[in-house]
N, C-alpha and C positions, 0 to 999 in steps of 0.2 A: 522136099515135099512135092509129091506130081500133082499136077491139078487135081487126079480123082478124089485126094485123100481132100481137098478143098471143098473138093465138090460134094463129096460126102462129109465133109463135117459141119459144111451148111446146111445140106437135107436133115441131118440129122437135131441141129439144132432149130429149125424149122420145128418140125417136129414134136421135140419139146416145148418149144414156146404155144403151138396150141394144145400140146397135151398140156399146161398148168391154163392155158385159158379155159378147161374144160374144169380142170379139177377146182379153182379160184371163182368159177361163174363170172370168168371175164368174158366179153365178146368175141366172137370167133375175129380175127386179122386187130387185134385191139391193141397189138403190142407188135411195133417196128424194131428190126434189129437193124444198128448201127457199127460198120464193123469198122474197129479199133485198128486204125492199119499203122500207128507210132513204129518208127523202127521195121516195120517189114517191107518187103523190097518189092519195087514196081512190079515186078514179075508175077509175087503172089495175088497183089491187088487186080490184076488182069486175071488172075486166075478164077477168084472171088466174084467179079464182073460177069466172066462168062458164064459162073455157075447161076447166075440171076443177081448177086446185090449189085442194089446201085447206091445204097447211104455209106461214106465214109468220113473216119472222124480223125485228125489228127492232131497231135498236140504240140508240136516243134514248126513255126514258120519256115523256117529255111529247108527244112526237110520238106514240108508239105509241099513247097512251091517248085522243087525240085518235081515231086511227082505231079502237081496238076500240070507243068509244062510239057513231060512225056505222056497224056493221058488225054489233051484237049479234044480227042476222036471220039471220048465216051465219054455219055448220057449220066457223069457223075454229082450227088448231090453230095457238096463238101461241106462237112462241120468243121469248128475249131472247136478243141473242149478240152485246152490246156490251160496251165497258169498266163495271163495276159499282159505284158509288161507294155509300159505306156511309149515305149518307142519302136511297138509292133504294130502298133494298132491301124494306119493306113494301110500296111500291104494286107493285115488281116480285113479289114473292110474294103479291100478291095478284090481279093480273090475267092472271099468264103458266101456260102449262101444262108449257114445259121452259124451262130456264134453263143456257146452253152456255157461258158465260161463266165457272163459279167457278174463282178462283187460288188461293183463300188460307180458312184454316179461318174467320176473323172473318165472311166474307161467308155463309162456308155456314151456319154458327150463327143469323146474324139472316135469312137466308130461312127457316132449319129452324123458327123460333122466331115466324116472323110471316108463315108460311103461315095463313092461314085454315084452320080444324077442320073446317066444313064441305065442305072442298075435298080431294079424291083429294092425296095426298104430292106436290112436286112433282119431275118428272124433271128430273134434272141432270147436265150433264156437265164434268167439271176441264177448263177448257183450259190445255194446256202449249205454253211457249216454247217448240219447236224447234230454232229459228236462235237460242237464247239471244240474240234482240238486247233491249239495253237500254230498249228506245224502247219497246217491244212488251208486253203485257199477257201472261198465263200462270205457272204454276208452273213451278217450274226442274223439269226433265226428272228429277232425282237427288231432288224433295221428293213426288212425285206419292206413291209411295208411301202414307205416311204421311196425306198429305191423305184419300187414300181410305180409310183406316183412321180417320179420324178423321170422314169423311161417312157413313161405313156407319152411325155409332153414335148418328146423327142422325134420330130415328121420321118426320120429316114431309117426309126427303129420302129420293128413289129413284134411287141412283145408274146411268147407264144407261150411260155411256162417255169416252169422252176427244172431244177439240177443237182444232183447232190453226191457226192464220194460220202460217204459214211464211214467210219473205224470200221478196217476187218474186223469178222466175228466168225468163225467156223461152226458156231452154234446159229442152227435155224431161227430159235426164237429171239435171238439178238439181233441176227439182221432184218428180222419182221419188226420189230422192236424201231429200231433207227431210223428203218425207209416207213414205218406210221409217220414217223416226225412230220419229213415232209409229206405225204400223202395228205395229212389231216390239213395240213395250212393252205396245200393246192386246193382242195376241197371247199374249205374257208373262203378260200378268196372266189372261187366258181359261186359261191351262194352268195357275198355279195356285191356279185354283178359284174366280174371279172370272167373277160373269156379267153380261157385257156385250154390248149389241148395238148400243152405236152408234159409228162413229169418223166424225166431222162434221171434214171435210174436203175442199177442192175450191171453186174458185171459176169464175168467167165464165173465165177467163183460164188455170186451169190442171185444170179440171176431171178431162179425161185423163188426167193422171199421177195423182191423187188413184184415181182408178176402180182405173186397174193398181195401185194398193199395197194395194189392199182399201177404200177409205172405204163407207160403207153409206150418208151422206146430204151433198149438196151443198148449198152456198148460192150460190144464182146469182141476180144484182140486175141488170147489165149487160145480158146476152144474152137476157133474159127480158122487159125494161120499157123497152132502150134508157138514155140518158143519163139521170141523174135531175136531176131539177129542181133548179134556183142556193136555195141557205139563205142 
């Protein structure tokens, strides 16, 4: 893939993302694309850069840090927003600038606890299960509460919003269906008296529905880089 086809397939989803803010009565720039660069190769990620993104998100540490060490020249904002295994969790609080992934209060404690002092709090967001499936990573929808009461009290995390994979559905009204879940509880918790500005939700695939429930930032890997590369 040459840059142009990169470069136009960001303009292009550009594009859509404020044509559904227009159709949704979302505000115009009210939804960040986050691009999903798991598996695709430094080369593309530079390619993506020059075309203007600078949010990336990746899910595999030893991969990631493979790319933010060929990449340290550019102006990158690095997520983690994979599953978080608890003997990751220092090199991820130590190289990431948000981390969208926490389920569970143990995770949030050893980021909170092995962020670097030198380094701005890190932002974070709970992902919760949805679709309650088993298989799937997130806090149960009925424990978020509590979690977040338990990340506020944490000096070296900044909590910014909720996260959520939802069950494929190829039907629109099931994936508007899923992402209300969380939408409604982001909402909930904004009345009262939570301030938060990010609900990270939306993929290659269901983007759209994610827009119309409100998400404020997408992760798009697919429609943005094409297939990624056999691991």
């Amino acid at each position: 893939m040459t840059d142009m086809h990169i470069k136009n397939n960001l303009a292009r989803l550009n594009n859509l993302v404020i044509n559904f803010e227009k159709k949704y009565h979302r505000s115009f720039k009210s939804v960040k694309i986050l691009a999903a660069s798991k598996s695709q190769s430094i080369e593309k990620i530079i390619e993506a850069y020059h075309a203007g993104q600078r949010i990336f998100g990746e899910n595999y540490l030893q991969e990631a840090l493979v790319k933010m060490a060929a990449l340290t020249d550019k102006q990158i904002e690095w997520h983690f927003i994979g599953p978080i295994q608890s003997n990751k969790t220092r090199k991820i609080a130590e190289n990431f600038a948000w981390v969208q992934s926490v389920e569970n209060a143990k995770i949030a404690k050893r980021l909170n606890d092995q962020r670097p002092i030198h380094l701005p709090p890190l932002n974070i967001c709970i992902e919760v299960n949805v679709s309650a499936e088993k298989s799937k990573s997130g806090a149960d929808i009925n424990e978020v509460m509590s979690l977040i009461t338990y990340c506020q009290s944490l000096p070296r995390l900044v909590l910014r919003g909720l996260m959520a994979i939802p069950a494929p559905s190829k039907q629109f009204e099931n994936q508007c269906h899923e992402f209300h879940k969380l939408s409604f509880l982001w909402t909930s918790l904004q009345k009262n008296g939570l301030i938060l500005d990010t609900l990270s939700m939306g993929m290659s695939a269901d983007f759209e529905a994610a827009i119309a429930e409100g998400s404020t930032m997408i992760r798009i890997g697919t429609m943005l880089f094409g297939e990624r590369m056999a691991t």
